[in-house]
Backbone bond lengths (Angstrom), bond angles and torsions (degrees), N, CA, C in turn:
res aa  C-N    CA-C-N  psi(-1)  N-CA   C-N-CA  omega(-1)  CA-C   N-CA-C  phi
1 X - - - 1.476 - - 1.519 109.86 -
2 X 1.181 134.98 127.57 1.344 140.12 144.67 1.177 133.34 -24.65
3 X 1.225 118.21 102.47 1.695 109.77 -176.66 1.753 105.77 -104.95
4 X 1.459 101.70 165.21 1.798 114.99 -159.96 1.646 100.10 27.45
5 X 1.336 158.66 71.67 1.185 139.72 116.50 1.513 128.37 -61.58
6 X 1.045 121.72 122.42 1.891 116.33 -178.43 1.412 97.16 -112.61
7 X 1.762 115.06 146.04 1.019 115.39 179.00 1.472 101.65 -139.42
8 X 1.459 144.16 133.03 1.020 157.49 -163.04 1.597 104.82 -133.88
9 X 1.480 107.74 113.77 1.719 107.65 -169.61 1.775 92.02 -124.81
10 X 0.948 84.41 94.81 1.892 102.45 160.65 1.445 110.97 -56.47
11 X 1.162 110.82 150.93 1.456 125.38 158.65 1.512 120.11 -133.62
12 X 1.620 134.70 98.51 1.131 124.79 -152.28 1.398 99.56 -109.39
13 X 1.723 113.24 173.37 1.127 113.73 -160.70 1.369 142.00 93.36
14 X 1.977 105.48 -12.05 1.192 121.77 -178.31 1.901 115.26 -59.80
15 X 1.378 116.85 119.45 1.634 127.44 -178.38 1.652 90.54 92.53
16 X 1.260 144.09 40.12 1.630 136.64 137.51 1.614 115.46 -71.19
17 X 1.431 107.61 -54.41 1.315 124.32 176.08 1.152 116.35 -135.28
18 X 1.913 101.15 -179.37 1.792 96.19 173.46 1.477 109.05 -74.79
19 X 1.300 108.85 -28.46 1.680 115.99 -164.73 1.035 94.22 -57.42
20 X 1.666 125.72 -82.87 1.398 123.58 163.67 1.660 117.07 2.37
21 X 1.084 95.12 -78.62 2.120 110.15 -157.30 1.884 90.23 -54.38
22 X 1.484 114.99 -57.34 1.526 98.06 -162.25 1.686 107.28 -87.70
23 X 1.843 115.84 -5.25 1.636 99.98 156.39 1.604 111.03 -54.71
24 X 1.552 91.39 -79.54 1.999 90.55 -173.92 1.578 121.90 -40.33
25 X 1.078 119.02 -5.59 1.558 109.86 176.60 1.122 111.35 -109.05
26 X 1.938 144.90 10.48 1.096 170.50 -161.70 1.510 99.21 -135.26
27 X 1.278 112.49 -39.10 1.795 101.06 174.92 1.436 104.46 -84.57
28 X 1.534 115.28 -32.65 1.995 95.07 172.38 1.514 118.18 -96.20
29 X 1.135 131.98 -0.03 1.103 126.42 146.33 0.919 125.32 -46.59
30 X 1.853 112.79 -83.71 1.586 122.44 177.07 1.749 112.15 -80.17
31 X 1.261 120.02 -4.00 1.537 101.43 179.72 1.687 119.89 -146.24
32 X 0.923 130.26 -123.94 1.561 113.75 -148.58 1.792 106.67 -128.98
33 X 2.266 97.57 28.31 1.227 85.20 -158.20 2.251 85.31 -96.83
34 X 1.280 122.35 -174.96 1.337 101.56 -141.27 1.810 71.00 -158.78
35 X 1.132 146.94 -30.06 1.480 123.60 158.79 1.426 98.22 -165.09
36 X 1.681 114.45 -173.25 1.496 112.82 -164.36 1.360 94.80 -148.36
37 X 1.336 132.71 140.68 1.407 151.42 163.39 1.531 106.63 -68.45
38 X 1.224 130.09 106.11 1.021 127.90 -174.94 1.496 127.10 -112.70
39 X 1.567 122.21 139.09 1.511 121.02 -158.80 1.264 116.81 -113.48
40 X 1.404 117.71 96.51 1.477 128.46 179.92 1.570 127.49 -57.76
41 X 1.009 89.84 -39.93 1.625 90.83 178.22 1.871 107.06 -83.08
42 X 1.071 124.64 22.58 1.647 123.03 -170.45 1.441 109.77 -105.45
43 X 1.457 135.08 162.40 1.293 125.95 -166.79 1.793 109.51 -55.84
44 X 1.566 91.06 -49.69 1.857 96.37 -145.18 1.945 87.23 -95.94
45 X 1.576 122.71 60.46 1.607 115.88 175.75 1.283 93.98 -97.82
46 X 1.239 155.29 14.40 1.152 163.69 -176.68 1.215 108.17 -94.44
47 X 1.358 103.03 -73.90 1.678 92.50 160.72 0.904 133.23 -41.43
48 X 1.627 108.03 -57.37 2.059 105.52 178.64 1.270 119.04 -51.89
49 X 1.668 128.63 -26.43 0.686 131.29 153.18 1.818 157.77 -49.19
50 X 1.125 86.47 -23.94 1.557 124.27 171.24 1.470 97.56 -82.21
51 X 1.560 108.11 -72.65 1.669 96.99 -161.13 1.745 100.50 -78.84
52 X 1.106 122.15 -0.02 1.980 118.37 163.68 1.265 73.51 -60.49
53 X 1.372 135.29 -103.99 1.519 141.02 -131.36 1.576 89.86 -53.51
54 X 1.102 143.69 -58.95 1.659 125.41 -163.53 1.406 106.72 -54.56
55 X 1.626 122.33 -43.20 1.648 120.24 -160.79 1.313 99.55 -118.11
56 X 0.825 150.41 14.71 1.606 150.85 179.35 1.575 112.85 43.89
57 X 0.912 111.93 15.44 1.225 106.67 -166.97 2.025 104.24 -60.41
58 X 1.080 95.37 138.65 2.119 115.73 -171.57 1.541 94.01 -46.76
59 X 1.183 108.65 154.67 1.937 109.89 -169.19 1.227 77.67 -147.05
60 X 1.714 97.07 144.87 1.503 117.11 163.66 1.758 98.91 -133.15
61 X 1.681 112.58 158.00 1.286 115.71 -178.01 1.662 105.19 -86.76
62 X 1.433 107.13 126.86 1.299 87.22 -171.79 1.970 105.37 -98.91
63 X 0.720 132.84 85.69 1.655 140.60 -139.17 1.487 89.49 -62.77
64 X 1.249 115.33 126.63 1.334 132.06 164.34 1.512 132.63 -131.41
65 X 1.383 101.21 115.31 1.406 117.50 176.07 1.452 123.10 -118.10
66 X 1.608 108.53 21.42 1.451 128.17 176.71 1.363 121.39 -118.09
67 X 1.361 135.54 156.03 1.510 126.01 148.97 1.382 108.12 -137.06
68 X 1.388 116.25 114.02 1.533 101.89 -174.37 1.589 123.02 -109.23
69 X 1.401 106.78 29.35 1.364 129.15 -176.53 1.634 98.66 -87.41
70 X 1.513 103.44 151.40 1.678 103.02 179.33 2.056 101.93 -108.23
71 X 1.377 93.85 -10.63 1.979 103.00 168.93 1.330 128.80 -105.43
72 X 1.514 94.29 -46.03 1.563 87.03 158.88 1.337 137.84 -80.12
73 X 1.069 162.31 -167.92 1.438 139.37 155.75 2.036 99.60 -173.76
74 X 1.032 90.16 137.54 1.409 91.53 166.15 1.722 122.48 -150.04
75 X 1.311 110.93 164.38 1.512 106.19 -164.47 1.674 108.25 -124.02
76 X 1.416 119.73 158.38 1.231 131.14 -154.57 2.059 91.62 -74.34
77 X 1.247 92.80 164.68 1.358 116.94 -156.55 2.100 111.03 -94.72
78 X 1.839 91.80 -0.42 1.336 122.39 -175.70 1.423 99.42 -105.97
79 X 1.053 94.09 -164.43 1.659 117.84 171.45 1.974 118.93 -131.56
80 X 1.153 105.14 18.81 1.442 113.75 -171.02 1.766 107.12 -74.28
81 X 0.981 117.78 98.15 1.389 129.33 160.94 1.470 139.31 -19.81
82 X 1.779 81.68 -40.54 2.038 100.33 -176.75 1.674 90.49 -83.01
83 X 1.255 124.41 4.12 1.484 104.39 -166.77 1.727 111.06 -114.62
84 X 1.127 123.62 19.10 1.337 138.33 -154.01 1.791 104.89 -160.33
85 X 1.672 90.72 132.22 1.877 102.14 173.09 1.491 111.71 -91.41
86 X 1.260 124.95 -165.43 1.465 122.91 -179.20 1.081 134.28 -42.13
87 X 1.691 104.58 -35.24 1.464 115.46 179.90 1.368 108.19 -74.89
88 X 1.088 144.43 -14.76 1.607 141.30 -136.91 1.630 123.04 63.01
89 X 1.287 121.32 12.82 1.404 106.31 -167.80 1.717 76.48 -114.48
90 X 1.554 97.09 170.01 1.485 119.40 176.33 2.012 103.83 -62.15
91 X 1.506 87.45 153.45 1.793 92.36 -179.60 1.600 95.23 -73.98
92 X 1.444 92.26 169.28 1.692 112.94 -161.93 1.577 104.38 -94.67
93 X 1.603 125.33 -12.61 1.561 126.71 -165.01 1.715 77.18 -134.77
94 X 1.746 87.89 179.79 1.616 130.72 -158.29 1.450 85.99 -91.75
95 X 1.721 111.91 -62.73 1.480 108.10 -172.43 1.276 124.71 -64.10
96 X 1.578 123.87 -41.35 1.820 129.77 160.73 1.585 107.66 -41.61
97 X 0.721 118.50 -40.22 1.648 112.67 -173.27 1.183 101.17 -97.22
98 X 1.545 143.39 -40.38 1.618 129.90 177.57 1.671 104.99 -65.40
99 X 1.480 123.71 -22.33 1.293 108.08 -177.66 1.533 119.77 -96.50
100 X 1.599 103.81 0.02 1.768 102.99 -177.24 1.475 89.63 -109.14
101 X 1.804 140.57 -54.23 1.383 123.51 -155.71 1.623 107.22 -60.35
102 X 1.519 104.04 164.16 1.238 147.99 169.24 1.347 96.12 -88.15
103 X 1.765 129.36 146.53 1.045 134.23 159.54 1.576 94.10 -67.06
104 X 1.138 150.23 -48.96 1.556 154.28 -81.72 1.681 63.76 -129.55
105 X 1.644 135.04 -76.49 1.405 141.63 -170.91 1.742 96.12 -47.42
106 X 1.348 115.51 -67.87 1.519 94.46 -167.26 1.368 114.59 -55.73
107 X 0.872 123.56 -61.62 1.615 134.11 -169.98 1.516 95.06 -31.02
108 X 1.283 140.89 -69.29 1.055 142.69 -161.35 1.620 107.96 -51.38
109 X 1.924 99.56 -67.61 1.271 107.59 -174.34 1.874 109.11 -45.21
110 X 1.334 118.55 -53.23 1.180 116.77 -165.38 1.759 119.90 -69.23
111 X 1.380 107.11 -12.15 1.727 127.04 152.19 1.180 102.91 -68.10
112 X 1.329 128.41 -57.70 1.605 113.02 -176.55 1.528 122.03 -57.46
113 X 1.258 111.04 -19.56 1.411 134.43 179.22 1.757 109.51 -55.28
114 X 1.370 107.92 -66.37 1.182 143.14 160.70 1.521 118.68 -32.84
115 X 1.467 98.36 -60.09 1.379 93.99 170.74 1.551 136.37 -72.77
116 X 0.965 81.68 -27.92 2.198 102.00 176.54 1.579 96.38 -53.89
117 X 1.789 129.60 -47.66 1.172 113.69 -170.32 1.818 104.93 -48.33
118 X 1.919 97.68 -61.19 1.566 88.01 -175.38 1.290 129.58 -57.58
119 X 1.306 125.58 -15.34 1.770 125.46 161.65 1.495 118.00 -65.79
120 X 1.088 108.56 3.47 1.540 115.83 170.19 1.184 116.73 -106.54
121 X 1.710 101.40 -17.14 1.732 83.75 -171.55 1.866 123.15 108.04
122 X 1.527 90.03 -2.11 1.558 102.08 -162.29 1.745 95.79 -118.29
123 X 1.296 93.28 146.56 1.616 119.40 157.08 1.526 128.11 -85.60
124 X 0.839 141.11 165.28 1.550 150.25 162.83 1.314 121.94 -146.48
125 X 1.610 110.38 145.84 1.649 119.61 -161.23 1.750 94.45 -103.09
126 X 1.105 140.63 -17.32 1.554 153.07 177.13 0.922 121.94 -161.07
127 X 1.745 112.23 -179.54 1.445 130.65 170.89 1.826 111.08 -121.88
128 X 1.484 120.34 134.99 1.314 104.71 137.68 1.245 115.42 -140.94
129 X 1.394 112.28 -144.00 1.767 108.55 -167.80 1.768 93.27 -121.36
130 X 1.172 87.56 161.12 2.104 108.57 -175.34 1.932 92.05 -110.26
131 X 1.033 87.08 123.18 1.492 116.83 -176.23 1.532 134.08 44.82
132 X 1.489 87.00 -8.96 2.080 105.07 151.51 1.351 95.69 150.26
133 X 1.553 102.63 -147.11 1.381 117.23 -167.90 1.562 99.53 -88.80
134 X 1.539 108.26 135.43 1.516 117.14 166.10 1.808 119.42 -127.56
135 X 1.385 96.82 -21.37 1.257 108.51 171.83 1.396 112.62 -98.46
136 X 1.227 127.81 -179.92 1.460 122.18 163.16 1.581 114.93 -86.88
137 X 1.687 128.92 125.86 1.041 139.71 146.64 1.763 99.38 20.00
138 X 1.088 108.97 -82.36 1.521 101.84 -148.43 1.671 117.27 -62.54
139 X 1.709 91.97 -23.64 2.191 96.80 148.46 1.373 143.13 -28.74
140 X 1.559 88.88 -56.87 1.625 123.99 -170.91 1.593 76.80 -66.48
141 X 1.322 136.05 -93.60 1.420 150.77 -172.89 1.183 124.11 2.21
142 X 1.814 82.76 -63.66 1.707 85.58 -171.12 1.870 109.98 -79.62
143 X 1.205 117.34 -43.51 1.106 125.13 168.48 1.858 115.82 -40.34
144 X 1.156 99.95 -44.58 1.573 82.60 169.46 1.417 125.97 -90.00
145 X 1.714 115.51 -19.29 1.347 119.41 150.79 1.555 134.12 -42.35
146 X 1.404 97.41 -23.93 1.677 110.33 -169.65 1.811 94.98 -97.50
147 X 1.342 130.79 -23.51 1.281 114.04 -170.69 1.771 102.29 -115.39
148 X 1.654 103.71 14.90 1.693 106.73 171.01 1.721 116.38 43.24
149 X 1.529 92.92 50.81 1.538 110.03 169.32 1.704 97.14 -143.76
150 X 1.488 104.80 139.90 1.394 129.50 159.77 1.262 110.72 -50.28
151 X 1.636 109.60 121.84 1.346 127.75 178.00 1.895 89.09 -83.53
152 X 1.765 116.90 109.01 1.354 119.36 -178.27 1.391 116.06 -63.92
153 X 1.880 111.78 -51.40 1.258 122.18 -153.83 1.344 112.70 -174.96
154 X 1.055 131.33 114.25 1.073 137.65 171.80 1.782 126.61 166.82
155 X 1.833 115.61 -62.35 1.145 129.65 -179.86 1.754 92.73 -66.42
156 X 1.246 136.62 -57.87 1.251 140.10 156.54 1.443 123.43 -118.94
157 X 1.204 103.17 145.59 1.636 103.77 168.31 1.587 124.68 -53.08
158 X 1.538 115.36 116.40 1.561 115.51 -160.27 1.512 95.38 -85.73
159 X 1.163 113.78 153.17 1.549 143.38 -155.85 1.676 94.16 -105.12
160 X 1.589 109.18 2.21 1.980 100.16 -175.59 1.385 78.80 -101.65
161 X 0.839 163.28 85.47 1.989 166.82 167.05 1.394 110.39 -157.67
162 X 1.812 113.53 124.66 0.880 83.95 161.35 1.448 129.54 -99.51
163 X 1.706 99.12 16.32 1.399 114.62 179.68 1.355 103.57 -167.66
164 X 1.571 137.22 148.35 1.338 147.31 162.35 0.842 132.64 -98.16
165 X 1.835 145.87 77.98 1.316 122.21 -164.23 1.031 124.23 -133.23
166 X 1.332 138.30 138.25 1.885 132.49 161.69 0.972 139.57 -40.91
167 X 0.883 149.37 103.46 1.401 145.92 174.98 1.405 95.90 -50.89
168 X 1.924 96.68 -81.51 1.452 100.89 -155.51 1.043 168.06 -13.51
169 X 1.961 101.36 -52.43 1.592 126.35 -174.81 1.102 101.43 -82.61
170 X 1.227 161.01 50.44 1.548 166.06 -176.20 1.532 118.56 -117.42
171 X 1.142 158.85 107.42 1.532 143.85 135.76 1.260 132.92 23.25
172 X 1.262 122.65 71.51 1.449 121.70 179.73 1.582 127.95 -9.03
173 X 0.965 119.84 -56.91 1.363 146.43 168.17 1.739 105.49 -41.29
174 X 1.558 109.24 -51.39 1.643 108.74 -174.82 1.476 93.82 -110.40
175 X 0.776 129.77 39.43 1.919 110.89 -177.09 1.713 81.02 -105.09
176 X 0.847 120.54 -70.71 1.682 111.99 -174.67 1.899 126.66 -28.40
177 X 1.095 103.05 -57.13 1.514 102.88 160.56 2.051 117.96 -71.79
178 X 0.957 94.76 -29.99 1.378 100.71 173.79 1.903 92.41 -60.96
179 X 0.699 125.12 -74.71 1.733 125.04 -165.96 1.387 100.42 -46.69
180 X 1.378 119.79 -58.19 1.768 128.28 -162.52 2.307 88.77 -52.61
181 X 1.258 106.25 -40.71 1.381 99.90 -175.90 1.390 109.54 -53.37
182 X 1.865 107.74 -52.49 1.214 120.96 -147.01 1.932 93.27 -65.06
183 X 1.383 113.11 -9.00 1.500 104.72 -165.40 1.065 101.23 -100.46
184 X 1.599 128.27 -16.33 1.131 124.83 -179.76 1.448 137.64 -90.86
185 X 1.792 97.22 7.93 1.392 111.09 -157.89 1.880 92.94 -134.65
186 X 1.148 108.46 13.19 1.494 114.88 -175.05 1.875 94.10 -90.08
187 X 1.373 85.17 127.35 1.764 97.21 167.39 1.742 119.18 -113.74
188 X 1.098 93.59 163.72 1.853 96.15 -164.23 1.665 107.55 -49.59
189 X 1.021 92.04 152.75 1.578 96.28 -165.81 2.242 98.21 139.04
190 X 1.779 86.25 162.74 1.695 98.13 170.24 2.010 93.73 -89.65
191 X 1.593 103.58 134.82 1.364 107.83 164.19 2.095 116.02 -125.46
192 X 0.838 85.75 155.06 1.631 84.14 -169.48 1.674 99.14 -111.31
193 X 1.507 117.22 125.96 1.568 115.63 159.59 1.461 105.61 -122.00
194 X 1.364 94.85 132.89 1.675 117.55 176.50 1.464 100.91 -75.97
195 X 1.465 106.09 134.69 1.645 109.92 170.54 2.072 93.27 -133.57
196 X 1.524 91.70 176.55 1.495 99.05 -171.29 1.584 86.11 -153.77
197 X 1.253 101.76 90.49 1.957 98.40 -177.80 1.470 114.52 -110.73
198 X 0.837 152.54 163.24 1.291 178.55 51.53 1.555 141.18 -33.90
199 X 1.468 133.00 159.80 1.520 133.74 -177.07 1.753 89.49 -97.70
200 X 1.720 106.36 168.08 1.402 89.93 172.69 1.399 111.63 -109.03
201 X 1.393 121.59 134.80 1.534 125.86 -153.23 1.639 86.83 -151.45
202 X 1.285 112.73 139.52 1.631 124.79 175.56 1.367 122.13 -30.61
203 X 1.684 110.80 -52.46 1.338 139.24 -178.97 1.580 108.69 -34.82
204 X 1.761 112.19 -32.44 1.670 98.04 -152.76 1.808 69.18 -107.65
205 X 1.135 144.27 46.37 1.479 119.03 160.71 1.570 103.11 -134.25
206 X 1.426 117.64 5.02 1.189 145.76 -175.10 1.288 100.17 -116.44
207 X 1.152 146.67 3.35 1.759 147.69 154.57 1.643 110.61 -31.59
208 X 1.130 95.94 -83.38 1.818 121.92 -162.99 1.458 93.07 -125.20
209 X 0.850 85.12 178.73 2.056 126.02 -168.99 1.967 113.97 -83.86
210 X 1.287 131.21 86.79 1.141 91.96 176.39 1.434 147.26 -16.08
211 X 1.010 134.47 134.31 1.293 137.23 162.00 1.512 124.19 102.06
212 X 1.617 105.27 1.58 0.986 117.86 169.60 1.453 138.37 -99.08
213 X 1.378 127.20 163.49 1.501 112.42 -140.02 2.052 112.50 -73.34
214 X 1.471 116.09 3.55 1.195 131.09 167.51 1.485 102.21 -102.89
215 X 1.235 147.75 -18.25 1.079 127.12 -179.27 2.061 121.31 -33.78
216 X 1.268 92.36 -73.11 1.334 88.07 175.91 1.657 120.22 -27.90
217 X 1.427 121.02 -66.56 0.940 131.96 154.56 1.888 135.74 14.90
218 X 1.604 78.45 -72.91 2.198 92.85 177.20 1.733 85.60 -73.33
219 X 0.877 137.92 -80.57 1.393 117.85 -134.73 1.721 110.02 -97.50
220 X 1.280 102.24 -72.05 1.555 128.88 -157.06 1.854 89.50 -50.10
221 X 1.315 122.07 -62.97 1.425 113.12 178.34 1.157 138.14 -24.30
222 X 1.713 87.04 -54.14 1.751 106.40 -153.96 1.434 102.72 -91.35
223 X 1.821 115.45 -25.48 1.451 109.52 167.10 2.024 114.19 -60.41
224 X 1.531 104.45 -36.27 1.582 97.78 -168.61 1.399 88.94 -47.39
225 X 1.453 107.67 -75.94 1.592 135.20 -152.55 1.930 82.68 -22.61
226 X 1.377 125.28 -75.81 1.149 145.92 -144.30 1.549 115.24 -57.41
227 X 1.344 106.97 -29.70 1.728 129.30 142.59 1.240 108.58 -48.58
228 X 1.331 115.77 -82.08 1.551 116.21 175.76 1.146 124.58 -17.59
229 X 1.286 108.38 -83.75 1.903 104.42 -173.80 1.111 120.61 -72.50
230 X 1.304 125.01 12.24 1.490 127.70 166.50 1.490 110.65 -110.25
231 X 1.407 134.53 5.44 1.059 149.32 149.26 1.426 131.81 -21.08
232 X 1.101 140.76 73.20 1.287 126.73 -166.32 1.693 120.56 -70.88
233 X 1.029 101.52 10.08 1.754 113.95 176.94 1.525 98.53 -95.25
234 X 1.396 107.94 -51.74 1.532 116.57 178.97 1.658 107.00 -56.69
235 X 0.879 129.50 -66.52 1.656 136.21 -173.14 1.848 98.89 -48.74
236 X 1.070 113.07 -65.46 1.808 118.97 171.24 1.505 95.13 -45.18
237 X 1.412 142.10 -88.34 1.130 118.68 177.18 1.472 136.59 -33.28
238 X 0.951 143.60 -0.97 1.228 171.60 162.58 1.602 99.13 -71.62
239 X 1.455 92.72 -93.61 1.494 104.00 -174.78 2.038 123.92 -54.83
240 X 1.115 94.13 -21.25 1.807 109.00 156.80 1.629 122.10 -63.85
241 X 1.475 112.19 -35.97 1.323 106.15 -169.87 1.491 94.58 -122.71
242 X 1.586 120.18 50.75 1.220 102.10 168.49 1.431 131.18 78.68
243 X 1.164 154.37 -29.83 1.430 138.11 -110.21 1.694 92.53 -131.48
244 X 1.059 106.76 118.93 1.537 110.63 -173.47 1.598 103.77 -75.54
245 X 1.039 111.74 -178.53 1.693 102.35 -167.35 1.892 94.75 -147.59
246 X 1.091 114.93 123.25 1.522 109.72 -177.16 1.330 111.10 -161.47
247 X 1.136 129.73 158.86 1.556 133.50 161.78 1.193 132.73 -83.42
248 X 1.551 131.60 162.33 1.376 134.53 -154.51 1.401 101.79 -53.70
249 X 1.408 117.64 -61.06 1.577 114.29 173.22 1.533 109.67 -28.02
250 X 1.047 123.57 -71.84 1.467 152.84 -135.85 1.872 78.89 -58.50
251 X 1.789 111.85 -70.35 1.294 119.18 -161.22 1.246 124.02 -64.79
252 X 1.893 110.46 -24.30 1.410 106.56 -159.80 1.988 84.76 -122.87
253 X 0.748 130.09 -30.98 1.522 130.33 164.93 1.517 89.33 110.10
């Protein structure tokens, strides 16, 4: 059996969609998911918001200054100029948006981010970033300095891990033994696994465009993942080798 292993299984993406909002709240209910990165500036945060306050489930900000959907699209919660393409919605890549924002635009937008949790009524245990760095480092920083939560992962790789990993982007077919490994090779220490879950609802196959470099992404991912942590082989493995299961709060206080 494993002794002190911590395992913290994110589910990010929480308030993009409905699929989104009622997967992640079906994986910590019934399964082994343990908190959710959540996106304020996205259509459906209202919802996530609602059912945060019904199930408590631990919220992290998931800072977004991207949209890389070609159907959905949504736009920053500011008015910053450098942060938006023709249409007005946020750019779709890491590099389109690191080469047009303003620190002066993110900083703001990603405070407004911040604040929307407390206009809801909600708390948060961290910060990270939605699909990487778009601002410069010292954004991410100060912004989580100012709301006295641990920046987890994203602007840099945090040094409280004793490992970071994806589930998601993997092969349906091998992602299942791929995990049973990933549990078996975890040493004492807090470890963080990224999940991307969802129910399956029309909405996530209606995202993007076949063939494009997010396709996988809306659907096929977030359904494996969504198997996964509701797994009852997976949870018994868990509970076989020890490994307590908790959120950032939970591990770092």
């Amino acid at each position: 059996m494993k002794s002190d292993v911590r395992l913290i299984v994110q589910g990010d993406d929480f308030g993009m969609c409905h699929a989104v909002n009622a997967g992640t709240i079906q994986a910590y209910r019934e399964g082994i998911l343990t908190q959710t990165s959540t996106m304020a500036a996205c259509p459906w945060f209202t919802e996530a918001a609602a059912l945060a306050r019904q199930t408590g489930i631990p919220l992290g900000v998931h800072q977004t200054l991207t949209c890389e959907w070609d159907y959905l699209r949504w736009r920053p919660l500011t008015g910053g100029a450098t942060l938006v393409g023709a249409d007005g919605t946020f750019f779709r890549t890491v590099a389109e948006a690191a080469a047009s924002m303003s620190d002066d635009d993110a900083l703001r937008e990603l405070s407004a981010q911040v604040a929307r949790f407390a206009a809801e009524g909600l708390t948060f245990e961290y910060l990270d970033v939605h699909m990487g760095q778009s601002a410069s480092a010292a954004v991410y920083e100060e912004v989580a300095r100012a709301a006295g939560r641990p920046l987890v992962f994203g602007a840099s790789e945090s040094r409280r891990f004793g490992s970071i990993e994806t589930l998601s982007d993997r092969d349906a077919e091998g992602k299942k033994d791929w995990l049973l490994g990933y549990l078996d090779g975890l040493m004492p220490g807090v470890h963080l696994l990224i999940t991307h879950c969802a129910v399956a609802e029309p909405e996530l196959g209606a995202l993007t465009a076949p063939g494009t470099e997010t396709y996988r992404w809306a659907e096929e991912y977030r359904l494996s993942d969504q198997a996964l942590v509701l797994d009852p082989e997976i949870r018994q493995a868990i509970a076989e080798r020890g490994i307590a299961l908790m959120s950032v709060g939970e591990a770092f206080g």
